[in-house]
Each structure stands twice: as C-alpha cells, then as structure tokens.
C-alpha positions, -999 to 999 in steps of 0.1 A, spaced: 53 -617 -65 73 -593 -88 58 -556 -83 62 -538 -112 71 -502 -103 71 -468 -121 108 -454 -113 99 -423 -137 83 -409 -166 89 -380 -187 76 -367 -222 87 -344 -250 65 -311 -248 34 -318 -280 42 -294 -309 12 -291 -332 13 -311 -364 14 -284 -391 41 -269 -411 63 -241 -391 56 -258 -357 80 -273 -334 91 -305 -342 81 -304 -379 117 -303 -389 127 -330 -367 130 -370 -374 103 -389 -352 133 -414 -345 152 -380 -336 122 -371 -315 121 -402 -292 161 -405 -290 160 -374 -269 136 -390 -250 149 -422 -241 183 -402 -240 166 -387 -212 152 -408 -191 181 -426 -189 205 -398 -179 184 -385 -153 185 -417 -143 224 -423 -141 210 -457 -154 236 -483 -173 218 -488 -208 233 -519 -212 210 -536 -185 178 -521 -196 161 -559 -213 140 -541 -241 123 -509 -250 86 -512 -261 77 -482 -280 36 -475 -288 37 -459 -325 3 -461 -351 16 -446 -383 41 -473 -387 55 -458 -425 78 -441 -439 99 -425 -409 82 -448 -386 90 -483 -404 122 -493 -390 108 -506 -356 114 -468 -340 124 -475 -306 154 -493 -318 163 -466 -339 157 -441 -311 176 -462 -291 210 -467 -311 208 -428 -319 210 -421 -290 247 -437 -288 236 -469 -264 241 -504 -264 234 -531 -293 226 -555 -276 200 -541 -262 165 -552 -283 131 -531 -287 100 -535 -305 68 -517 -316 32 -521 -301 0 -507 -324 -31 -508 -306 -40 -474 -322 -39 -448 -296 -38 -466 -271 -3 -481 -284 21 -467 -260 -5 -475 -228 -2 -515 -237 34 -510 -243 34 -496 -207 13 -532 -198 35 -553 -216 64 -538 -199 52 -544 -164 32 -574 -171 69 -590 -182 85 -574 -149 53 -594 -131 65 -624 -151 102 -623 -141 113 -623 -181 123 -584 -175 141 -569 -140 145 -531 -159 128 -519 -195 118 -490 -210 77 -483 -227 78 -455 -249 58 -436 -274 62 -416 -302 42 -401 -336 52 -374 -356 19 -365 -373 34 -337 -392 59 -360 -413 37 -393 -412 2 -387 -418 -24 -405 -395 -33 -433 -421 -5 -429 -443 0 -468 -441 -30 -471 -458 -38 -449 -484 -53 -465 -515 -52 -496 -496 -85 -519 -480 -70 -532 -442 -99 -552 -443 -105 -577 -462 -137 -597 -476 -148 -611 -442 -148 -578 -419 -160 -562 -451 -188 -587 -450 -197 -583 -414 -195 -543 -410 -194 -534 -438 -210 -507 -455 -221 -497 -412 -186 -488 -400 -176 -451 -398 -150 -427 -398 -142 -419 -357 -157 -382 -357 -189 -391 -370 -189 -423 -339 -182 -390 -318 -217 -377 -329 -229 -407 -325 -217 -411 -288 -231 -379 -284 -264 -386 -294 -266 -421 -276 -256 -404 -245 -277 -368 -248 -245 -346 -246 -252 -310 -260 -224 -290 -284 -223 -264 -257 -218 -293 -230 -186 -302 -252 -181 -270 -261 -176 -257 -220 -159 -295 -215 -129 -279 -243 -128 -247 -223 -118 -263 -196 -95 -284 -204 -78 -258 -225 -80 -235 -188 -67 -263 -169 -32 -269 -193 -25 -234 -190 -33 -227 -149 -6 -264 -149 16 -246 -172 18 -214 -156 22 -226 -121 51 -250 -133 31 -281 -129 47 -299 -164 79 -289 -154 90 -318 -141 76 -340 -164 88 -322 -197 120 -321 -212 131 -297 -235 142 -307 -272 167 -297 -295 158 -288 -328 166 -279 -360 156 -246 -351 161 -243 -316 155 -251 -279 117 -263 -275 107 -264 -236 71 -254 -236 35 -272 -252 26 -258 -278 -10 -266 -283 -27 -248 -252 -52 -223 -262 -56 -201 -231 -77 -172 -247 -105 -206 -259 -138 -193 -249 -174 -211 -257 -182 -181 -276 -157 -186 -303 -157 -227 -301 -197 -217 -310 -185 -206 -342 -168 -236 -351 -187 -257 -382 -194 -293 -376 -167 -315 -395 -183 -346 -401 -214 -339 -414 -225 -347 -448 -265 -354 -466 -260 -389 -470 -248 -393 -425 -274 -368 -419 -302 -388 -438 -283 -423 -420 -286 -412 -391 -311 -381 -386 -307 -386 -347 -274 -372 -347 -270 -331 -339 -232 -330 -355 -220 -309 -324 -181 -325 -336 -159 -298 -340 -117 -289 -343 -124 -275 -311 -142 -298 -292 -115 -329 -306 -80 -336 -297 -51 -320 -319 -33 -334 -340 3 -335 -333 41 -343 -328 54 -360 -299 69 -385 -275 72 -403 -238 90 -425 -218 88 -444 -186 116 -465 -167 100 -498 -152 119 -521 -129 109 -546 -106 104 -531 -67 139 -556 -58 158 -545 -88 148 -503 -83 158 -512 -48 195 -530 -56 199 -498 -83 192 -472 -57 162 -457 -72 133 -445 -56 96 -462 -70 71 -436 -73 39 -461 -84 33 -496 -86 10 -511 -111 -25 -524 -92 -45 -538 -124 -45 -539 -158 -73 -543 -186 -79 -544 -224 -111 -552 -242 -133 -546 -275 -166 -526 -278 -187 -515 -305 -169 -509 -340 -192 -488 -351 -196 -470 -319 -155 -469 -313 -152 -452 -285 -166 -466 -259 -150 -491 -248 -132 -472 -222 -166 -482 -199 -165 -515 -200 -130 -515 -197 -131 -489 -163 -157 -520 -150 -135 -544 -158 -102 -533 -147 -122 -525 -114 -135 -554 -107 -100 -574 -112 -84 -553 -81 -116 -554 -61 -120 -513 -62 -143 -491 -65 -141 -456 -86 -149 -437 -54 -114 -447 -38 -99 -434 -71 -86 -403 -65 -72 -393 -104 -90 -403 -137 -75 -397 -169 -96 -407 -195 -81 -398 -230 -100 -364 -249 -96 -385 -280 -131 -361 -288 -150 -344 -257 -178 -367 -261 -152 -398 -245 -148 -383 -212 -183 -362 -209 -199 -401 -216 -174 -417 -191 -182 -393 -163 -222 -392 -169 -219 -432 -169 -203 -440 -135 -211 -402 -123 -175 -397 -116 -164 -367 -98 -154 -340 -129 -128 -327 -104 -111 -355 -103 -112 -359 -148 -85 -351 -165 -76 -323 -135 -46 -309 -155 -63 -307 -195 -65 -333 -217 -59 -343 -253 -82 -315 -263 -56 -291 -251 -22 -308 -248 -25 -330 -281 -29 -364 -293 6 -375 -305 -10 -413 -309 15 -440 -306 30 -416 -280 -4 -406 -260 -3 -437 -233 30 -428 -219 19 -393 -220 -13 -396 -201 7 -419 -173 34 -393 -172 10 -364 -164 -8 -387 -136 19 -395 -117 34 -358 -118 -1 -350 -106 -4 -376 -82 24 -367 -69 19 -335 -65 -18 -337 -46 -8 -363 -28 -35 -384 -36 -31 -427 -39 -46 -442 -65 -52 -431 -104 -72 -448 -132 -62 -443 -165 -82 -453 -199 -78 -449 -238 -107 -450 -268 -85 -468 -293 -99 -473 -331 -120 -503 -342 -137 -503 -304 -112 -512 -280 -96 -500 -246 -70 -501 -224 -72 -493 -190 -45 -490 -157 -45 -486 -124 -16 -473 -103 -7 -467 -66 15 -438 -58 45 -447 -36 
C-alpha cells in the first residue's frame, strides 16, 4: 500500500475581513502565492515534480474565478507544467482537497502534491457568486423548499434540538478566544504561521483573537437571526446566535506538502503524520450542521477506532453550537476539543479553513506528543468531512 504522509503544513496568519485589516489590500491569488511559495522553500522542494496543487476555495468569483491555485502557483515564479484545480465543498473545501490529495498518493496517480486553501472574504463576499441568482432549481426548490434556512438560524435550531444555553455558548467563545491567545503568547503558532507581505507591511501575527472576551460582554450581544415570522416558525428556538458566539469572518490561506512515505523517504524529508481514515457524508439540509456526527461515526468505524484512543479533536467553530453538540453527543473529553481555539477565535477563511484546522493539529500534536487526531467540518447544505491522522 501507498501511505500517504503529511511532510508539513503551514498557514497565512487570519486577518479579519473588513476594511483597514490585514490582507484587505492584498489579491487572494497574492495571498496563497506566498503560501505555496512557502511551503515549498522551506522545503528546498523542486516545484517541477510536485503532480498538482488542489486548492479548497467557496467564493469562486471575481478574484477567485481563474482556478486560484494555478494562479497562486505561476505567481509565485514555478513551473508550467505543473497543473492545479479547485475543490468547493463549502467550508469544508480545502479538508477534501487534503482527501483528494492523499487519496491519489493511496492510488499511485500522485508520488508529491500540494492541498491548499484560500478565501479572501474582504474582496469576495461569501455568496457573491450568487447574488440575484436561484442555485437551485425547480426540483430542490420543490423538495425543500420554502423549509430550508439560512445557516445561523440552523445554529438556533442545533441549539434547541440539542438543549445548549446562550451562556453555555457564550463561556464555549471565551474559551476559545483564551485558548488562541495562551497558544499565541507561548509561541505555539509560530511554527505553523508564516508571515505575509503586504501592501502595507509585514503581517506575522492573527489578527482575530479577542483576549480581553468575557461572558459578560458576549451577554450583551443581540441575537442575529431572529425575525417575527422564524420566531412564530419555530417558537422552540431561544436565538442565543450571536457575532460572538460564531466564527469570524475573514481573509486567509494554508498549505500542506503530501508525498507518498517512499517518495518523502527518496527526497530526504521527514513524515510527520500519516493519513488513517477518511470520510464524507450528507445530513439534514435544514439542520446543516450536523453532519459532523455521523460523519465522526463513520470515519470511526472504517479504521476500527474508538474516540477514546483519540487524543486531539478539532471540530470546526463554524457556530459554538457545532462543537458544544459534538462533544455532548459522544461525551468527548472538552480538553481534548479544539485545545488551541477555534474558528470562533482564529477565523473562518472558508475555502482555506481545512488546511488550517490540519495545520494547527499536527503543530499541536506535535507538540503534546500525543498519536492520533480527528478532525471534522459542518459544511453548507448538510454535509461533512472528516480525517483521521497518526503523528509520526
């Protein structure tokens, strides 16, 4: 069998998606040419024998259209020959591009590729592809239609099903927020980041972690989804979804270098995790974001594991109700969630989130020594992906 090893991973920091912040003057392609620029160097990798570059990216318009990774790619000054494509499944994009890439290493169709991510939310606007425009069609309309709804009010609704409190999601935000910052300050992302050249200077730090975030002042935070017409739909619903309870919106990228465990070794460089299992699946449209359960079940049950010899779980903060209804499901250790902050703190740059999740695992694997980690994604329209990796 062809493993399919992690050789390494690295990220842009996440820069907050409003006007004045980091990357906002900076070209998504721009953005991700850095970081494949990177990953490479570090590397001392030859470009010319990487086989393709998968890039995860949602918002595929306007700066986004021109299949980005090969953009990014030729920016950056490296070989033509060299071919790359773009995966949307939502924000879970870069994650499958990260399956893909492995599964073809598996397959013997790749020896050495890169899965990436990127999204500049700032400069294309989540759902930009699609304004004044129906994705769906008369069938779907037909089926789900007029019961589908947007993803913050299926956070109320995940809520609800699953009896989670606004100061449960609330404290959940805290600590995530506290958990960035104690990483941060103790030089836990340095490894993992690398700093980006701007427009308007050297960017080397996140941008989005709140370390002052108390549950007092998330307390005075309105409910955003909330309107007469949901609250008469669905009068079980509290509306405890806030700004500070969800992930941020924002600007960034990721990359990992995937080889096969013979071709690392003939190369000279060092695997740091090998891929154990890999799942995908659907779940309740309406619902959304969810399917991360089934998904954990499933991706468990294909390596024979349970989640008590998991060590790591990162389980996207897509909203807090994701991970609070994760952990309450399979009773997970919360030590072991999301141990250096989530989305909630570090951002949800979407096509780009995948590759940033697995790049904070590893670092963190790495760093506590610990075996195995299980990573998972609510993506929209009800679907997951999840991974599971072995330090080495």
């Amino acid at each position: 069998m062809n493993h399919a090893v992690i050789v390494d991973a690295i990220r842009s920091p996440t820069a907050r998606s409003k006007p004045g912040s980091a990357f906002t003057e900076l070209h998504p392609a721009e953005l991700l040419s850095q970081v494949l620029a990177g990953i490479v160097e570090r590397n001392g990798l030859d470009p010319g024998i990487v086989d393709d570059v998968i890039t995860g990216c949602v918002s595929q318009a306007g700066e986004q259209s021109a299949t980005p990774g090969r953009v990014a790619w030729l920016a950056a000054g490296f070989p033509e020959h060299v071919p790359a494509t773009t995966i949307d499944r939502k924000c879970g994009s870069s994650q499958q591009a990260i399956h893909f890439a492995a599964q073809g290493v598996m397959a013997g169709v790749y020896e050495v590729v890169i899965a990436c991510g990127v999204e500049s939310m700032s400069r294309v606007p989540m759902g930009s592809a699609r304004i004044g425009k129906d994705p769906y069609g008369p069938a779907f309309n037909e089926r789900y239609a007029p019961g589908l709804v947007p993803q913050g009010i299926s956070a109320d609704l995940v809520g609800a099903r699953w009896g989670l409190t606004r100061e449960e999601l609330d404290r959940y935000s805290v600590q995530s927020h506290a958990r960035a910052h104690a990483t941060r300050e103790a030089g836990g992302f340095r490894r993992e980041i690398l700093p980006i050249r701007t427009p308007t200077g050297l960017v080397e730090h996140d941008e989005t972690i709140r370390p002052g975030t108390s549950v007092e002042r998330l307390s005075e935070l309105q409910p955003v989804f909330r309107t007469d017409a949901m609250a008469a739909r669905f009068p079980e619903v509290s509306w405890c979804t806030t700004a500070g309870n969800s992930s941020q919106i924002s600007d960034g990228a990721a990359a990992l270098l995937i080889t096969s465990e013979r071709k690392a070794s003939e190369l000279g460089l060092r695997p740091r995790a090998r891929f154990v299992a890999f799942d995908a699946c659907g779940d309740s449209p309406l619902l959304m974001l969810t399917a991360p359960i089934p998904s954990t079940r499933r991706v468990l049950a294909r390596c024979g594991m349970r989640l008590e010899q998991i060590e790591h779980y990162e389980v996207n903060e897509a909203f807090a109700q994701v991970p609070l209804a994760w952990r309450k499901t399979f009773d997970a250790d919360p030590e072991r969630l999301n141990p250096r902050g989530g989305a909630i703190a570090l951002g949800h740059p979407l096509g780009a989130s995948g590759a940033r999740l697995m790049t904070t695992m590893l670092h963190c694997m790495e760093d506590a020594g610990t075996r195995f980690g299980l990573q998972t994604m609510c993506e929209a329209g009800g679907m997951a992906n999840a991974t599971i990796v072995e330090r080495l």
